[in-house]
N, C-alpha and C positions, 0 to 999 in steps of 0.2 A: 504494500500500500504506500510507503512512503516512499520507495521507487519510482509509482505510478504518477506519482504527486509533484515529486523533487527532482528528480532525475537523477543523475548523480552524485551524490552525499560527496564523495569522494573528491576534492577539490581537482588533485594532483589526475585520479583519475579523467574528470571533466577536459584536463587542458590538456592531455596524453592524447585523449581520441579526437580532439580536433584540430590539433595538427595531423593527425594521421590521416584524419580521413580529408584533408588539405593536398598531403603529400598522395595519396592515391588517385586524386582528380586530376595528378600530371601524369598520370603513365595509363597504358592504353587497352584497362581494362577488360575490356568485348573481348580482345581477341584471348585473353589466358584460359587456359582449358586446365592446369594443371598448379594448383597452387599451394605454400608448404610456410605454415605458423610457426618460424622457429621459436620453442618456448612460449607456448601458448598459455599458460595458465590454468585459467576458468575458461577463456575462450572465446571472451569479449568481442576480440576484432574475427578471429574464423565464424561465426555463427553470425555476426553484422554481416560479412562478404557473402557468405553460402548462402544465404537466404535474399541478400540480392542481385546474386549472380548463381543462380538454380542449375546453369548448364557447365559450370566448372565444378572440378572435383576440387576438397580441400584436403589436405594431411595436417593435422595439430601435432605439430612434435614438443612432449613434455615428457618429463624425468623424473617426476615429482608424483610419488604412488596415489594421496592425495588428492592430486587435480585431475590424474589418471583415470580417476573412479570419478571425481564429477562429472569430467569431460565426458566421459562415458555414458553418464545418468542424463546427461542434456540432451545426447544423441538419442540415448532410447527414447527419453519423454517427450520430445516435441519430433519424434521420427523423423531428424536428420538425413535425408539417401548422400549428401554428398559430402560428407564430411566424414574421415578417418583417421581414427587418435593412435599415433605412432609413441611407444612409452618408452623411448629410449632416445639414445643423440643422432643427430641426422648422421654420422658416418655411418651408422647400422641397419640405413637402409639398402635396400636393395638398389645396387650399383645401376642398374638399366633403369629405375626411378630416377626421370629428368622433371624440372617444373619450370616454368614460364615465367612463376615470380616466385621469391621468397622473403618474406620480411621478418624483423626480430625487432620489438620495441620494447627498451627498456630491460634488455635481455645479458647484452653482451659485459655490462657494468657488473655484472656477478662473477664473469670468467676470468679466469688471469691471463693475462697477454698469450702464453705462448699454447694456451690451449683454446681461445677463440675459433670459432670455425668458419674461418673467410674460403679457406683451402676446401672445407668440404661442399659449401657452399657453393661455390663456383665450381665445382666434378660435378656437383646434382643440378645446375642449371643447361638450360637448351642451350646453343650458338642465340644469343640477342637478347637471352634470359635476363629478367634483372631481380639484383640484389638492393632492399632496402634495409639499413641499421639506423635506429634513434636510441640514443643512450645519455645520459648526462656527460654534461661541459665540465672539463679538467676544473678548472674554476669556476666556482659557485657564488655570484653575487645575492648579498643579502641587503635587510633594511634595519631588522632589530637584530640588537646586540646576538652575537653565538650565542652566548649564555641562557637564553630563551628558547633552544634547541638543542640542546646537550643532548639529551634520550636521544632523538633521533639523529645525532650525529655519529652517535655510541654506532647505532644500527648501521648507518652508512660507513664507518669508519671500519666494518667489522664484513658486509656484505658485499661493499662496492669493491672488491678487489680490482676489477677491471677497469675503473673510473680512471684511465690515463691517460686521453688523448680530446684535447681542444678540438677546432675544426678543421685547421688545416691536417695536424695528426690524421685524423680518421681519412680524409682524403688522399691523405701519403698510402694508409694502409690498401684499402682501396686499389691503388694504381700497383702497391706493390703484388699484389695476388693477381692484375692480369686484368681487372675492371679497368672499361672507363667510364669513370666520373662523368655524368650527365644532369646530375643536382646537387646542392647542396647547401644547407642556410642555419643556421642558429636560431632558435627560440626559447621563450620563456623568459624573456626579457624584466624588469623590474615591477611592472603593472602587475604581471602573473606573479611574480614571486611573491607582491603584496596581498594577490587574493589565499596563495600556498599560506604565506603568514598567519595571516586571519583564520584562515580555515581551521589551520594547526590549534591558534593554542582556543582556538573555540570548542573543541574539541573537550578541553581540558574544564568546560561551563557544562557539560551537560549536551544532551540531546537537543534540548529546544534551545538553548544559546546557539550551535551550532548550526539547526535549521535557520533559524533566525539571521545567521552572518550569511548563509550559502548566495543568496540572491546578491547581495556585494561583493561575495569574493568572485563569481562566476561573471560579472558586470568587470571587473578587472583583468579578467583571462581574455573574456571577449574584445576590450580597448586595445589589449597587449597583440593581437592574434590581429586586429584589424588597423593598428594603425603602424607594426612594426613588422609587418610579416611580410618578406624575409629581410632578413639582417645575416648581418657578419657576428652577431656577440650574443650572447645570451646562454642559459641556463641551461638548454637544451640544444645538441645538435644533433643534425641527420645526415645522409648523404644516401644518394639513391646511384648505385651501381649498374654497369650492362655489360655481360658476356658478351666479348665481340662474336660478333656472325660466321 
């Protein structure tokens, strides 16, 4: 009900899926028959795509027993035909599984450098296949002091092991695995960070404090998303890859 209502509670969630779904309006959807959610989750963006694109097949690749079994419960319950939860890492799929797109958001900041998989990645894509990664910015601009983020720095300082690479970095990466580079832009700029803000320690009021901030914090993603979209700097960056042909 309060999903039905609010949309999503989740601030950081809200500004994730619209940049994403920004970043998918440049690439050239219709034709993908074959597509592959590195580290899917819950399943957020594979179940947003399948359901409006009925005639591509999707693969959820997740590692997490966990989301394994949700993923799985979503398929049964709303009888999913195109969509296939892979519960392991994309190198363990079958070598002859090529896909037309692959994306990972928010994914690769968990891995450590030298086990990221740009390498596998690019073996599972078609000749013109494209690669999208969004992850967080090497550096993290803020507005209120650290100290009003500790817990969740704890959390980031302990999970984001793979948090090393600015924009131009990821594009180095990129170029180094055999992509070219045909996007690339920075988000989540300081308007967003201030709805991230608010949202946070609203969080720490209660339920209805919380609802209560969402329509200002989500009013500030939106400012951030339309008056700064795309940039060079910000909080968040992406880069959209293409196996040459």
């Amino acid at each position: 009900m309060v999903h039905n209502i609010f949309g999503y509670t989740n601030i950081g969630n809200y500004a994730r899926s619209r940049v994403f779904i920004r970043l998918l309006n440049m690439l050239p959807l219709a034709s993908f028959k074959n597509v592959a959610d590195l580290g899917a989750g819950l399943g957020e963006f594979t179940f947003m795509m399948a359901e409006s694109l009925p005639e591509t097949q999707f693969t959820a690749i997740e590692i997490l027993p966990e989301r394994v079994e949700r993923l799985n419960q979503v398929v049964d319950k709303l009888h999913v035909n195109n969509v296939t939860i892979f519960p392991d890492k994309i190198d363990q799929l079958d070598a002859q599984e090529k896909f037309d797109f692959i994306f990972a958001v928010d994914v690769f900041e968990h891995i450590p450098k030298d086990e990221m998989p740009f390498h596998d990645c690019y073996e599972r894509l078609k000749p013109g296949g494209y690669l999208l990664v969004k992850i967080p910015n090497l550096k993290q601009n803020t507005i209120l002091p650290d100290s009003f983020f500790e817990d969740h720095q704890h959390w980031v300082d302990d999970a984001h092991v793979g948090q090393i690479y600015d924009l131009k970095g990821l594009k180095n990466r990129f170029h180094e695995e055999g992509f070219d580079v045909v996007y690339s832009s920075a988000t989540d700029g300081l308007l967003s960070r201030a709805g991230w803000e608010i949202g946070f320690l609203s969080k720490k009021g209660g339920s209805a404090v919380q609802l209560m901030c969402l329509p200002l914090c989500k009013a500030f993603v939106l400012m951030d998303s339309m008056l700064y979209f795309p940039k060079n700097t910000g909080n968040a960056i992406q880069v959209i890859g293409r196996k040459p042909a």
